[in-house]
KEVEX-133083 format. One record per residue (C-alpha): residue number from 1; x, y, z. Coordinates in Angstrom, 3 decimals. Each point is the difference from the previous one (the first is absolute). Example, Ala and Ser with C-alpha at 12.3 -4.5 7.8 and 13.67 -1.06 7.14 Angstrom:
<nodes>
+------+----------+----------+----------+
! resi !        u !        v !        w !
+------+----------+----------+----------+
!    1 !   12.300 !   -4.500 !    7.800 !
!    2 !    1.370 !    3.440 !   -0.660 !
+------+----------+----------+----------+
</nodes>
This chain:
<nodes>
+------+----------+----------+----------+
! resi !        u !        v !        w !
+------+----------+----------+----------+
!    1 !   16.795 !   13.453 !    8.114 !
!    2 !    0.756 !    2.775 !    2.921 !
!    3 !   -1.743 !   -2.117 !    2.983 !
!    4 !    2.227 !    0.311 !    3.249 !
!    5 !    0.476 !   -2.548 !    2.971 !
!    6 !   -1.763 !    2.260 !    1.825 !
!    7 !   -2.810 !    0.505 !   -1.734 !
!    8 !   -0.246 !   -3.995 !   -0.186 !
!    9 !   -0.109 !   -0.625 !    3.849 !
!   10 !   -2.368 !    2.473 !    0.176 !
!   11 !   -1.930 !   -1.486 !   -2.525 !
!   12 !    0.226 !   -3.374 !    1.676 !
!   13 !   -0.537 !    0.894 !    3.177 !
!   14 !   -3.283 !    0.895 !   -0.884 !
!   15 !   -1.274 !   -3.343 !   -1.391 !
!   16 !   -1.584 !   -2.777 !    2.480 !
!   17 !    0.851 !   -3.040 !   -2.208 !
!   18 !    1.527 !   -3.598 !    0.110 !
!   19 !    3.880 !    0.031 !    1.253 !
!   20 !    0.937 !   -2.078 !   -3.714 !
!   21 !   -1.886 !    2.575 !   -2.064 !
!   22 !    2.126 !    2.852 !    2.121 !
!   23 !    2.953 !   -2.026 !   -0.639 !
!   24 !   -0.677 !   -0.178 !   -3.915 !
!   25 !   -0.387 !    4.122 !   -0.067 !
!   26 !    3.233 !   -0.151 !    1.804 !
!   27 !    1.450 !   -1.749 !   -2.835 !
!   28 !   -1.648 !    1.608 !   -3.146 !
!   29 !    1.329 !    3.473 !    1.807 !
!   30 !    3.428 !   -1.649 !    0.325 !
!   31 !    0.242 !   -0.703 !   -4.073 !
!   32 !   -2.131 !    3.017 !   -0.760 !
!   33 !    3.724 !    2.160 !    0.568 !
!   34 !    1.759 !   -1.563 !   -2.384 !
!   35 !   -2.637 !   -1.321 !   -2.799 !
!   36 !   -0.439 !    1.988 !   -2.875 !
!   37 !   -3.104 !    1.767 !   -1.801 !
!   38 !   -1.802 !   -2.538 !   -2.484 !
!   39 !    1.062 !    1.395 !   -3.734 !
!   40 !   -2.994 !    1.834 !   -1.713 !
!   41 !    1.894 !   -0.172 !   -3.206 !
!   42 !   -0.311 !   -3.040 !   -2.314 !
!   43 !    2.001 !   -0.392 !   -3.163 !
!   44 !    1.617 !    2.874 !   -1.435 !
!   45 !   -3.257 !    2.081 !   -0.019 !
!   46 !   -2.850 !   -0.993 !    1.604 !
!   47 !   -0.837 !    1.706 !    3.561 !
!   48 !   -2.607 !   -0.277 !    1.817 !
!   49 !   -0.084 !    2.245 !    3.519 !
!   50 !   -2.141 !    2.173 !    2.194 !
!   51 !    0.507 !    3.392 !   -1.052 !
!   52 !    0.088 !    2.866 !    2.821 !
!   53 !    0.601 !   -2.660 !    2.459 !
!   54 !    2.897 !   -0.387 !    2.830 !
!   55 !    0.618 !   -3.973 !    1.139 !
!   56 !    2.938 !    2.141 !    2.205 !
!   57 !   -2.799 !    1.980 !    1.951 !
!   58 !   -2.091 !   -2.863 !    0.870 !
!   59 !    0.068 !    0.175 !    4.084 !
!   60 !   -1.686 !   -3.100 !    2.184 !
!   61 !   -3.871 !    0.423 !    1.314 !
!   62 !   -0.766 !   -2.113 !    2.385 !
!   63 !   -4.201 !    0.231 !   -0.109 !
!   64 !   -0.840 !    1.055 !   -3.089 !
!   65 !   -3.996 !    1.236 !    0.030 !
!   66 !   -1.885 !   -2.420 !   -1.704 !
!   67 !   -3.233 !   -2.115 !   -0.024 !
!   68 !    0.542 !   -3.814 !   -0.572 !
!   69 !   -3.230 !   -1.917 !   -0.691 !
!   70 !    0.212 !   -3.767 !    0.356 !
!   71 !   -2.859 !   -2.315 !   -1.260 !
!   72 !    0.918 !   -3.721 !    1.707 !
!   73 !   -2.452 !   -2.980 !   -1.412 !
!   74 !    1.073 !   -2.448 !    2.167 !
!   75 !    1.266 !   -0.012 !    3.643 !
!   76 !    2.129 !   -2.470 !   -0.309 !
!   77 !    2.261 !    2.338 !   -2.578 !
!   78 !    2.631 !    1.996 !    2.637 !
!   79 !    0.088 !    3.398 !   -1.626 !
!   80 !    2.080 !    2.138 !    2.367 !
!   81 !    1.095 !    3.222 !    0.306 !
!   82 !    4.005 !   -0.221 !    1.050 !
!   83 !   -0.616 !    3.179 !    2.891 !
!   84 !   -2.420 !   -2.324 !    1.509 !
!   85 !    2.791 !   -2.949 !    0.838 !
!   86 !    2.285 !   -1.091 !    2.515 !
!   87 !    2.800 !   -2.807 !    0.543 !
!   88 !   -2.720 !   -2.179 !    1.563 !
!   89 !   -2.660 !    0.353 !   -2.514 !
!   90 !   -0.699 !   -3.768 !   -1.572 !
!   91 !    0.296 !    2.069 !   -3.648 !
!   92 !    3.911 !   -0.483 !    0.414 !
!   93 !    1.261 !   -2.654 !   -0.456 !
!   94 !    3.047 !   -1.405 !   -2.406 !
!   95 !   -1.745 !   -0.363 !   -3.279 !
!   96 !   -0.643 !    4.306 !    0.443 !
!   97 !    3.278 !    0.753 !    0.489 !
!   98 !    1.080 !   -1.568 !   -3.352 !
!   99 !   -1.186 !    2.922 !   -1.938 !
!  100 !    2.862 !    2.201 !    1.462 !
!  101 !    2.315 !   -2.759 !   -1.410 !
!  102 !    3.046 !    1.171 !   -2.301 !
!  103 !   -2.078 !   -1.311 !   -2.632 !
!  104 !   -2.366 !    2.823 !   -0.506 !
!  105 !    2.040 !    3.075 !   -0.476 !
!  106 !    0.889 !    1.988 !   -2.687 !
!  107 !    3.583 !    1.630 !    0.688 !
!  108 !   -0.191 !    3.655 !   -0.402 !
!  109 !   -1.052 !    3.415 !    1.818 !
!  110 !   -3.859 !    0.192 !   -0.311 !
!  111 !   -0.748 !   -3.266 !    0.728 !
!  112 !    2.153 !    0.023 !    3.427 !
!  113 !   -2.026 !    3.112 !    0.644 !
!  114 !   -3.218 !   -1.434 !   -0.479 !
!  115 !    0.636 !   -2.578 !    2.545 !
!  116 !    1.974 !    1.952 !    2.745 !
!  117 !   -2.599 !    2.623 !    0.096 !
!  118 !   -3.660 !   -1.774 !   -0.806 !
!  119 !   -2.847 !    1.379 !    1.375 !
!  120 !   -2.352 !   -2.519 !   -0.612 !
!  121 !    0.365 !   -3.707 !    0.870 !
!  122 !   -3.031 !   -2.809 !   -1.170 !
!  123 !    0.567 !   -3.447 !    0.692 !
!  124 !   -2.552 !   -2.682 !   -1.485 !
!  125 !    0.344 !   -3.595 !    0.725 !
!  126 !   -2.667 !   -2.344 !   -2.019 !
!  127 !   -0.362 !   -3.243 !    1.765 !
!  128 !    0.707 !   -3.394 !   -1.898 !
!  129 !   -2.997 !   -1.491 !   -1.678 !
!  130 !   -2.019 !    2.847 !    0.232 !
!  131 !   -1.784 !    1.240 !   -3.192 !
!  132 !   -1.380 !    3.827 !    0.136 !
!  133 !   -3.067 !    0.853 !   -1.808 !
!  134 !    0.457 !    3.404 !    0.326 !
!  135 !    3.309 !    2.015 !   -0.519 !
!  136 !    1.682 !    2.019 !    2.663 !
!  137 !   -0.387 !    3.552 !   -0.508 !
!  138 !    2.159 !    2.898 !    1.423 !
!  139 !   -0.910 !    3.418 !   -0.670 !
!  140 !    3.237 !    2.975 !    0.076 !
!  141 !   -1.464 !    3.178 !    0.289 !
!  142 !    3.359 !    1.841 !    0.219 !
!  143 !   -0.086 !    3.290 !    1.682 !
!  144 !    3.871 !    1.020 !    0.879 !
!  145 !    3.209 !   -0.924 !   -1.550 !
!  146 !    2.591 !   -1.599 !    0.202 !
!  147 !   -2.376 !   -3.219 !    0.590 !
!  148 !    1.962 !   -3.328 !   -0.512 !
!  149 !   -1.166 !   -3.616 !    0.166 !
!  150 !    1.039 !   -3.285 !    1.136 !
!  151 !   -2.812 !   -2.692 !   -1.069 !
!  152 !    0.766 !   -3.907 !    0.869 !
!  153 !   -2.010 !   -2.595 !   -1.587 !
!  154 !    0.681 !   -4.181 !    1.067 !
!  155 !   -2.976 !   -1.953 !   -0.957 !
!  156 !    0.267 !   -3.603 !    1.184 !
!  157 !   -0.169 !   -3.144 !   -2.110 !
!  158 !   -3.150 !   -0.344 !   -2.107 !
!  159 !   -0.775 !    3.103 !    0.363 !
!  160 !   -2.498 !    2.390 !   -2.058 !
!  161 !   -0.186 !    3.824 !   -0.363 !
!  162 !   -0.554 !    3.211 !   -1.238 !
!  163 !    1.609 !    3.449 !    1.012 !
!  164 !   -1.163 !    2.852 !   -0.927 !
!  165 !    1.902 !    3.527 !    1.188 !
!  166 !   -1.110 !    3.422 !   -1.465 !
!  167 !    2.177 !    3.217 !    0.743 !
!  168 !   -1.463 !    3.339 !   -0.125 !
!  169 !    1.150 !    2.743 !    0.952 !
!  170 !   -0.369 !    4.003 !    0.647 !
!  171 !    2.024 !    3.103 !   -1.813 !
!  172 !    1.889 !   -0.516 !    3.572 !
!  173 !    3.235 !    2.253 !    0.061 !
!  174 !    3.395 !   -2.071 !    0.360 !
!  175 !    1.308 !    0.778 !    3.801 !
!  176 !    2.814 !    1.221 !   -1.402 !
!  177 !   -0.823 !    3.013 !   -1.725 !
!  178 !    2.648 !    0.126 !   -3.021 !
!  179 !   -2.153 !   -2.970 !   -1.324 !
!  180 !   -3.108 !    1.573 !   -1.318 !
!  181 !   -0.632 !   -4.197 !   -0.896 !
!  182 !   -1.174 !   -2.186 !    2.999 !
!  183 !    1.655 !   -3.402 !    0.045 !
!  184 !   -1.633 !   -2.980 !    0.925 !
!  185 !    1.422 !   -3.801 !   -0.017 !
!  186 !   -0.754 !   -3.104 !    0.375 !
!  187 !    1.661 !   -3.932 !   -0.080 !
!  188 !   -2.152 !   -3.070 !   -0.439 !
!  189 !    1.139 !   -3.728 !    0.874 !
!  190 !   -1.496 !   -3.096 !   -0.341 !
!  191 !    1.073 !   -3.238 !    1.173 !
!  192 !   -2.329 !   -2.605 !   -1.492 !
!  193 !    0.389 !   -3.560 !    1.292 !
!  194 !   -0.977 !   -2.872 !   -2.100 !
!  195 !   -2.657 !   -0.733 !   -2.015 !
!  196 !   -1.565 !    3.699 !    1.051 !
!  197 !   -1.032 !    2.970 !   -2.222 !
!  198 !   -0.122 !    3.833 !    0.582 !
!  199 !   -0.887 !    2.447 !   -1.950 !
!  200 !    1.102 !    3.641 !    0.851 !
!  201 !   -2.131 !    2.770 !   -1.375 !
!  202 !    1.423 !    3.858 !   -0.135 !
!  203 !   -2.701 !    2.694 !   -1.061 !
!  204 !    2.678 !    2.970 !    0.572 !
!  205 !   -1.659 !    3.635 !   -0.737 !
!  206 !    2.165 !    1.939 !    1.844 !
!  207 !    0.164 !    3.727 !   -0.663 !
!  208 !    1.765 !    1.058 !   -3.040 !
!  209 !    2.557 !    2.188 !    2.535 !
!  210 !    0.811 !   -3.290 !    1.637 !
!  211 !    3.929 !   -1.705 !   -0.764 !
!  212 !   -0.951 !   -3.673 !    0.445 !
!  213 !    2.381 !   -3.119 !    0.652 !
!  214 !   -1.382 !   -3.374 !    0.094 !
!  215 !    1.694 !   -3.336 !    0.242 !
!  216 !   -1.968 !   -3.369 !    0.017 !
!  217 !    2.093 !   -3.139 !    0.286 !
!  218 !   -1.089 !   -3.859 !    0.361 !
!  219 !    1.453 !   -3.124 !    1.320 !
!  220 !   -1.706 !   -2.963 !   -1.182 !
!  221 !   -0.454 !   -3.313 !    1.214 !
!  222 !   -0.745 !   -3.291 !   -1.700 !
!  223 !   -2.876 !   -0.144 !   -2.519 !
!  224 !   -0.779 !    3.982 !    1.447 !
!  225 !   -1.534 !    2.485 !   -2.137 !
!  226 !    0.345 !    3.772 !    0.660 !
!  227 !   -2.024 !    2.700 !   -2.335 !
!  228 !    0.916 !    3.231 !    0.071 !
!  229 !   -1.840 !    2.945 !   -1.312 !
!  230 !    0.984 !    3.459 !   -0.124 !
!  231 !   -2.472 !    2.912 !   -1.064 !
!  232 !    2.345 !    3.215 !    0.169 !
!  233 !   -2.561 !    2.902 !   -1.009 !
!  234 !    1.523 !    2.711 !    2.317 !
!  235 !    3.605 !    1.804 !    0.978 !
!  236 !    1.759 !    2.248 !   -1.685 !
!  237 !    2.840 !   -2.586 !    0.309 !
!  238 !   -0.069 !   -3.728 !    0.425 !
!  239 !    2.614 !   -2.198 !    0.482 !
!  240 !   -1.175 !   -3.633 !   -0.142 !
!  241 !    1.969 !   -3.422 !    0.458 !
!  242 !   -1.978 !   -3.020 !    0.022 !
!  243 !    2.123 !   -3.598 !    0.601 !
!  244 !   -1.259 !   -3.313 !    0.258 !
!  245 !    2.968 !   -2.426 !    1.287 !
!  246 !   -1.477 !   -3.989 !   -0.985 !
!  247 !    2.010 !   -1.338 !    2.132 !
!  248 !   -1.490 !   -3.778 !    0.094 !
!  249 !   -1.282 !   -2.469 !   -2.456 !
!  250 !   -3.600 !    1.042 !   -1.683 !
!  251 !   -0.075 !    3.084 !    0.994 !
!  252 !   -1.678 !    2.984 !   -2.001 !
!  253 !   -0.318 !    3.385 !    0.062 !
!  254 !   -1.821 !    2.822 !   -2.419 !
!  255 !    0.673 !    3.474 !    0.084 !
!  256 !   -1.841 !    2.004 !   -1.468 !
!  257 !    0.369 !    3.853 !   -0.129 !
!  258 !   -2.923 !    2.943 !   -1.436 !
!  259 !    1.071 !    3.809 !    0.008 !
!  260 !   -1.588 !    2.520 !   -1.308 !
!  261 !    1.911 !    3.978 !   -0.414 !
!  262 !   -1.009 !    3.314 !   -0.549 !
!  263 !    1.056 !    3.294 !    0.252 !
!  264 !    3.737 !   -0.555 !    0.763 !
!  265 !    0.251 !   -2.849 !    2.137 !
!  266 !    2.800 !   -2.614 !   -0.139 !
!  267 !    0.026 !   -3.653 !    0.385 !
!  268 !    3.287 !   -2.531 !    1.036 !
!  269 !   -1.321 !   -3.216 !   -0.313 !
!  270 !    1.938 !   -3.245 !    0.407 !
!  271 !   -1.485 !   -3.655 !    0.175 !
!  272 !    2.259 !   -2.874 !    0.764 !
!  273 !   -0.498 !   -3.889 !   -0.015 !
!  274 !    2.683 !   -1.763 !    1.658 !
!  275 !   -0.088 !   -4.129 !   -0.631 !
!  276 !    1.607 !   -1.725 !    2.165 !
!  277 !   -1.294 !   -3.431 !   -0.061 !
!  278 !   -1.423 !   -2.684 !   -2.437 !
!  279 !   -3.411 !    0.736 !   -1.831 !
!  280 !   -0.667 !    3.148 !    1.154 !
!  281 !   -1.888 !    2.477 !   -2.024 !
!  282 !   -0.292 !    4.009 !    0.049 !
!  283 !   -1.690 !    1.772 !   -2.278 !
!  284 !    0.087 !    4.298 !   -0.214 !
!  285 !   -2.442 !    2.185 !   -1.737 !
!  286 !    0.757 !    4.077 !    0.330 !
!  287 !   -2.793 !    1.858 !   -1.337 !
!  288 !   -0.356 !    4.208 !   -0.520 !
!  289 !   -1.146 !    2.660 !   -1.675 !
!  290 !    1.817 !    3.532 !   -0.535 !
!  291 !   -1.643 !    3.605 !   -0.190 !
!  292 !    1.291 !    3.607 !   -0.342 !
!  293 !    4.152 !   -0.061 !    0.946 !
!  294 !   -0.294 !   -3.316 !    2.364 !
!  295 !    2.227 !   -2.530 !   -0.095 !
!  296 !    0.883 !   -3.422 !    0.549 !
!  297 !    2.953 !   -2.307 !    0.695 !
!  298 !   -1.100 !   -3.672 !    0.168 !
!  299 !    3.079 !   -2.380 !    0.560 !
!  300 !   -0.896 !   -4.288 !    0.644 !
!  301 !    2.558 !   -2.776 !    0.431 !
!  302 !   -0.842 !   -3.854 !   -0.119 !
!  303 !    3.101 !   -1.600 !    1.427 !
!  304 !    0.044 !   -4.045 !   -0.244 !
!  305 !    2.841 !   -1.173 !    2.327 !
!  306 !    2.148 !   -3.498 !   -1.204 !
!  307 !   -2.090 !   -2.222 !    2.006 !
!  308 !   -3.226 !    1.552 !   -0.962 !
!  309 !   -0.815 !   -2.352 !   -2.520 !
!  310 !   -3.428 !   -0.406 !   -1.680 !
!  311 !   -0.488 !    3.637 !    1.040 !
!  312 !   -2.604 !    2.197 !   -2.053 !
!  313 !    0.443 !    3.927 !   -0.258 !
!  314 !   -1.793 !    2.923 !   -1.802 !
!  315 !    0.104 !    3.388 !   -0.253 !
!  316 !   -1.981 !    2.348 !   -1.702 !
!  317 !    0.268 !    4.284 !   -0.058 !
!  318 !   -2.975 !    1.751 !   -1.916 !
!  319 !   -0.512 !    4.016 !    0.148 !
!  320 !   -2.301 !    1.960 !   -2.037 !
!  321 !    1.003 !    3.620 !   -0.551 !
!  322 !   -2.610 !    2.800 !   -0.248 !
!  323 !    2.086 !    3.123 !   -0.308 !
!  324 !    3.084 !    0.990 !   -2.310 !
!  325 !    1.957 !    0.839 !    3.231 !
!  326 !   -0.621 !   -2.885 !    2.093 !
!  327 !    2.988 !   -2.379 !    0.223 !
!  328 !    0.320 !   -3.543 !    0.517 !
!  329 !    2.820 !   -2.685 !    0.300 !
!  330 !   -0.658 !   -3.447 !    0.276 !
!  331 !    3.328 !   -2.407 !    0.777 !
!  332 !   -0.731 !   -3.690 !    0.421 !
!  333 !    2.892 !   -2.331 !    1.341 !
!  334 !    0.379 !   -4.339 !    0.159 !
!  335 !    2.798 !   -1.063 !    1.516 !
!  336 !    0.133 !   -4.141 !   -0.187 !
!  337 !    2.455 !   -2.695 !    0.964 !
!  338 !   -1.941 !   -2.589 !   -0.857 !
!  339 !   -0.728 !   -1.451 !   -3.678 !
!  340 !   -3.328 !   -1.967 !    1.504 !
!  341 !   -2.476 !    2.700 !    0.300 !
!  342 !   -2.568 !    2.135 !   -1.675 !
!  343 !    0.824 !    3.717 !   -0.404 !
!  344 !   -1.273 !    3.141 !   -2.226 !
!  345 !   -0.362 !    3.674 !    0.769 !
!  346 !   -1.528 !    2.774 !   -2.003 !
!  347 !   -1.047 !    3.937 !   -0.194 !
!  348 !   -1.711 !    2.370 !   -1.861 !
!  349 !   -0.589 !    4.172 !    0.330 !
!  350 !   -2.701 !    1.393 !   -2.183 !
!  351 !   -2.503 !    1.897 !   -0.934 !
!  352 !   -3.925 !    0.027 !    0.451 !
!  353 !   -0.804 !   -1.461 !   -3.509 !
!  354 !   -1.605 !    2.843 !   -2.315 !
!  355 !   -2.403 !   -2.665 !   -1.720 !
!  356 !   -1.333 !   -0.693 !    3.095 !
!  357 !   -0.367 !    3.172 !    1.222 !
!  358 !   -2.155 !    1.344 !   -3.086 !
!  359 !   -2.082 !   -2.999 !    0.447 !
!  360 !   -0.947 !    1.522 !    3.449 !
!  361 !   -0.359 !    3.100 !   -0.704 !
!  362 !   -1.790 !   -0.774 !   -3.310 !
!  363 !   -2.606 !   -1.572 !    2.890 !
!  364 !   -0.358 !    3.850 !    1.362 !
!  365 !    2.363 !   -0.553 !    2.890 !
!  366 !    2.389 !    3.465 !    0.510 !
!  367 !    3.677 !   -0.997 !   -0.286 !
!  368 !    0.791 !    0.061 !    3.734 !
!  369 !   -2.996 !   -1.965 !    0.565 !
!  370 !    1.257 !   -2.794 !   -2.699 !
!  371 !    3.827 !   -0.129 !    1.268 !
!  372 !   -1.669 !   -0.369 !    3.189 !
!  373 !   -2.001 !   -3.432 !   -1.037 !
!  374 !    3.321 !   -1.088 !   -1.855 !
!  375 !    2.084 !    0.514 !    2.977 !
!  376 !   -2.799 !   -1.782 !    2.001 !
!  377 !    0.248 !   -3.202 !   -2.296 !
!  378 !    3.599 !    0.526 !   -0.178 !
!  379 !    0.128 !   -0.676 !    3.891 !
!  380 !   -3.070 !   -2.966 !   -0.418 !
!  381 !    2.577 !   -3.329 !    0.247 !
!  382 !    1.321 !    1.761 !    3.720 !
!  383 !   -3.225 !    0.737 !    1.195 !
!  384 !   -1.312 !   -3.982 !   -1.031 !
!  385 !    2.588 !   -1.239 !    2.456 !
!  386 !   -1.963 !    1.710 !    3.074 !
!  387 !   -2.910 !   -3.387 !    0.425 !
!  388 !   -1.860 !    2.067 !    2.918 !
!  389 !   -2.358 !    1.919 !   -1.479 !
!  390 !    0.181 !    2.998 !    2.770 !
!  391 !    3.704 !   -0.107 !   -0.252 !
!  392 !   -0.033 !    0.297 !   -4.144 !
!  393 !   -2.751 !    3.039 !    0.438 !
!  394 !    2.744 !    1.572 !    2.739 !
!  395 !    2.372 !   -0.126 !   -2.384 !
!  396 !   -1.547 !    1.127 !   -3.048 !
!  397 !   -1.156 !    2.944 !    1.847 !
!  398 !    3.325 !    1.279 !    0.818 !
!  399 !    1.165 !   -0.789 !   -3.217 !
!  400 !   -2.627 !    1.939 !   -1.455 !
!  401 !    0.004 !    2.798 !    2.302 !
!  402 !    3.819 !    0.301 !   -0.007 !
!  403 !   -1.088 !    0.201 !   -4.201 !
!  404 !   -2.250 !    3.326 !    0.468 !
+------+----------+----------+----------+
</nodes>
């Protein structure tokens, strides 16, 4: 990526921000030089990249227009924006500045990027014992591109929450104009101490001339629980890691993943559990459906370590295919070094069952109208997880709308 020293200090010198966050930029700049571009190519002939796109032409923006609507149900929750802090804020303090630990990164160009030149810095910090009724909800109305963010979650011990973020986002031209694509970016950690849970809810429905990058990764603590849920409706590109690291005894994580393509989008999707410790359980469900010439590149990992014993894992990869010239690839991976534990994985890519569809339509629905109402129970088991009733009706309206 073509991104100058020059252009860098500029870039920094225009951020008001902790002196260890400035530090870390430093440092993801330094590597950024000499790490390489992730591979879009997997096996000998599956690819999956933004077409009409330049990673090479991406140049920093320091303010990015935007609107950034945040919905706090408890004052006790610190949700803060990173512009708005100093050395001496209480916000910093040790625990924080163990997210920009060697720990978290992922050695190659975009990545470094990401983090030498975010625009956008969110730090929430969920005091222990504290059990939210309501989830957290953060509104991205993006407006200018690049726009790049940095969100830090540490809930304390015992403690209970949702997160909810939804991205939207204008036909906004790239700054650079050989990119006809905006790009916008974003990287999620949680640090969950023990005996806490968190659940992290993406509704993304960003426009469909959007390239979008999106990494969520979790550290958790002793008998922790982390949920994640990602709803990727929008892009014309989407590049999606989600890792859960179990690094202490009981902890569990589920990851569970719902696309949905049309037109010609294109989906990189990776899930990864990572057990570390004794009785720890992960469990991943990806979930999509395929139109017109979409496509789809799902890709999960359940990794039990040696001393990982009485570990359970699952996996599971299910697409349903409603065109001839949609493609989808489905490659499931366990990797264990332990003989006490509990593993399976599975996948299937389909079709909308004919039977099925007659019996609508024998009911005097029009076929778009019945692959609608299959697709809608196809997507039933995600939309079950959401236990707030407002939240459930949120997201089954942008499923559906994303749908018409």
């Amino acid at each position: 990526m073509k991104v100058n020293q020059q252009e860098f200090n500029a870039f920094i010198s225009e951020k008001k921000e902790p002196t260890w966050f400035s530090s870390y930029r430093k440092s993801a700049f330094k590597k950024l030089k000499s790490a390489k571009m992730p591979s879009f190519k997997y096996g000998l002939n599956i690819l999956i990249e933004p077409t009409g796109f330049s990673f090479d032409a991406l140049k920093p923006l320091s303010e990015p227009k935007s609107n950034i609507k945040i919905e706090n149900p408890e004052k006790s929750v610190s949700v803060s924006l990173g512009n708005a802090l100093t050395d001496a804020d209480p916000i910093i303090d040790e625990d924080l500045k163990d997210f920009t630990a060697s720990h978290w990164q992922d050695n190659n160009q975009l990545y470094y990027f990401n983090q030498a030149f975010a625009n956008d810095f969110l730090i929430i910090k969920i005091p222990d014992n504290l059990e939210l009724k309501k989830p957290i909800q953060i509104r991205y109305d993006i407006k200018q591109s690049p726009f790049i963010s940095n969100i830090f979650i540490l809930a304390g011990k015992n403690a209970k929450a949702q997160i909810l973020i939804n991205k939207v986002s204008s036909n906004v031209p790239s700054k650079v104009s050989s990119n006809k694509a905006s790009y916008v970016a974003d990287d999620v950690r949680i640090i969950s101490g023990p005996n806490s849970k968190i659940e992290f809810i993406t509704i993304q429905n960003l426009s469909k001339k959007t390239i979008n990058v999106q990494r969520r990764n979790a550290l958790t603590k002793k008998n922790a629980e982390v949920n994640w849920i990602d709803i990727c409706l929008g892009t014309k590109y989407t590049k999606s890691d989600v890792i859960t690291s179990l690094v202490d005894e009981g902890a569990t994580a589920k990851n569970t993943v719902l696309f949905l393509g049309s037109q010609e989008q294109q989906y990189d999707l990776y899930t990864a559990s990572l057990h570390k410790s004794p009785n720890t359980f992960s469990d991943i469900v990806t979930k999509g459906v395929l139109n017109d010439k979409s496509k789809a590149l799902s890709r999960g990992l359940v990794r039990i370590e040696k001393n990982a014993a009485g570990s359970n894992g699952y996996e599971t990869q299910d697409v349903l295919i409603l065109s001839e010239k949609a493609e989808a690839d489905a490659i499931p991976n366990l990797e264990i070094e332990n003989n006490d534990v509990k593993c399976s994985h599975g996948s299937t890519v389909g079709q909308i069952d004919k039977d099925k569809l007659f019996y609508l339509m024998s009911r005097g629905l029009a076929e778009s109208e019945a692959k609608m109402k299959i697709v809608e129970g196809y997507f039933t088991p995600v939309l079950d997880l959401f236990k707030d009733p407002d939240l459930k009706d949120k997201v089954h309206n942008s499923i559906t709308k994303a749908m018409g």
